[in-house]
C-alpha positions in Angstrom: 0.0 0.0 0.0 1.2 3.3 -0.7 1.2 6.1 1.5 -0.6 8.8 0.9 1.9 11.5 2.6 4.9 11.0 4.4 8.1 13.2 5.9 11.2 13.0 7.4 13.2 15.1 9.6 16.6 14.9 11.4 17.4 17.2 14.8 20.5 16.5 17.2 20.2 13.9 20.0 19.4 17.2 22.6 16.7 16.2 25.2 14.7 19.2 24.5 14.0 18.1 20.7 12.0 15.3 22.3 9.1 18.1 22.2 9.9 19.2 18.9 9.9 15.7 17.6 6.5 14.6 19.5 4.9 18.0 18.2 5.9 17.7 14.6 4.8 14.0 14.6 1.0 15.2 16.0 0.6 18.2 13.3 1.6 15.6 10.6 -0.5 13.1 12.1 -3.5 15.6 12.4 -4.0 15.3 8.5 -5.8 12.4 8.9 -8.1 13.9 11.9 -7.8 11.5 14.1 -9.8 11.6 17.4 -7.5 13.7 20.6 -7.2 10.1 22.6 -5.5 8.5 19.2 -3.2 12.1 18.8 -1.6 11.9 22.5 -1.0 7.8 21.6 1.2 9.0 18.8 2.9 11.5 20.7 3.1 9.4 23.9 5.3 6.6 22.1 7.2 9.5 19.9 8.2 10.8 22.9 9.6 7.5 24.1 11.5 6.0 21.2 12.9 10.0 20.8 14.2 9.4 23.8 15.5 6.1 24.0 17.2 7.4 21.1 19.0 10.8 23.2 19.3 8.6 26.4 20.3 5.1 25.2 21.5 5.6 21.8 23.9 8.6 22.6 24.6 8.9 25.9 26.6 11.6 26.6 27.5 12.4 23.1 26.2 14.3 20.3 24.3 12.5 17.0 21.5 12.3 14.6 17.7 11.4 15.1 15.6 10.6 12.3 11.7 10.5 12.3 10.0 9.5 9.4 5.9 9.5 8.9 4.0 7.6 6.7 0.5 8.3 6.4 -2.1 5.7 4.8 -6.1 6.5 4.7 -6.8 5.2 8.6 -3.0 4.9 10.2 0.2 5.9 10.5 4.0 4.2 10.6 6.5 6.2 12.5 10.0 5.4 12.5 12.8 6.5 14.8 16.5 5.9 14.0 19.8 6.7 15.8 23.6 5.7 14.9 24.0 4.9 18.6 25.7 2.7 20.4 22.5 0.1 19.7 20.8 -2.0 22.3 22.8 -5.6 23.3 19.7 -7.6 24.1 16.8 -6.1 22.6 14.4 -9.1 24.1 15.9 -7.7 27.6 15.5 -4.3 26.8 11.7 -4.9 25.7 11.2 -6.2 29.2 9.1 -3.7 31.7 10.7 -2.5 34.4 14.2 -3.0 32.6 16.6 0.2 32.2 20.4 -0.1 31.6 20.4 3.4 33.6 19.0 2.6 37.0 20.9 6.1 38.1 19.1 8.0 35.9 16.1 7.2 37.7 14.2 5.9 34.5 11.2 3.6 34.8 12.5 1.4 32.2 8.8 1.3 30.3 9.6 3.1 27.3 8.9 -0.2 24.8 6.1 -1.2 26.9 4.5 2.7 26.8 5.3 2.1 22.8 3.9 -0.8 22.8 0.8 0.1 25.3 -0.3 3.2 22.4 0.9 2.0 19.0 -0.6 -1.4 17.5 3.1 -2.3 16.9 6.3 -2.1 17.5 9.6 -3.3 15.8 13.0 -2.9 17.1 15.7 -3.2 15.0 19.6 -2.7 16.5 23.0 -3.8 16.2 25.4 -2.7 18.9 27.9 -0.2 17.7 25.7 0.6 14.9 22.5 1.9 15.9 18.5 1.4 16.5 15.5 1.7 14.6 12.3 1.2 16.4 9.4 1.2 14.1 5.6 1.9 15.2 2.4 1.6 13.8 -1.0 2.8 14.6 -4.1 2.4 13.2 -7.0 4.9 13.5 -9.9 3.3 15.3 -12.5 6.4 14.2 -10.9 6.8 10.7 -11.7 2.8 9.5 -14.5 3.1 6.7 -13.9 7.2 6.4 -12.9 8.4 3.2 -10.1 11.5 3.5 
């Protein structure tokens, strides 16, 4: 199936660029008019794969996030990308209550809060290389609705 917009972006790994990311990714979303619940679902699990990216991806240093958006008539497939350091174990890292930075005071539910508002969620890392978690999300009150 073919899209019937899409976009892509790239910001630095800064924490404050989670917002921008989360933002952009509800006013491209917002094409489709989706229903407020289905909007802060999107930018719920933007917001947590942007910063798994900034956190986990690059540490302490400085890279590259990329966000793509595909729309289709009734859903959406975001993707988040980093050249981080990539995730070891994803299985372990999908786990709730997981974190590999238990001094950072994180939850360690970012996949499961992914998972918990998107209908999927694919992980894709090698370490050294980097991770590209990729989300999908069907519109509930779109199905049958003609754009």
């Amino acid at each position: 199936m073919q899209p019937i917009n899409e976009m892509k972006i790239e910001f630095l790994s800064k924490s404050n660029n989670e917002s921008f990311a989360r933002v952009v990714a509800a006013a491209f979303v917002s094409q489709l008019d989706p229903t407020m619940e289905e909007l802060a679902d999107v930018k719920t699990a933007v917001s947590e794969a942007v910063t798994n990216a900034i956190i986990h991806g690059y540490e302490d240093t400085i890279g590259y996030v990329k966000m793509e958006c595909r729309l289709y008539e009734d859903s959406v497939e975001i993707i988040v990308e980093d050249k981080g350091k990539g995730i070891d174990n994803i299985e372990l890292a999908r786990q709730p209550l997981y974190t590999s930075k238990p001094e950072l005071e994180r939850s360690g539910m970012g996949f499961t809060v992914m998972e918990t508002f998107m209908d999927s969620v694919e992980v894709k890392s090698e370490p050294g290389v980097g991770t590209l978690v990729k989300m999908c999300k069907s519109f509930k009150s779109l199905k049958g609705k003609q754009n």
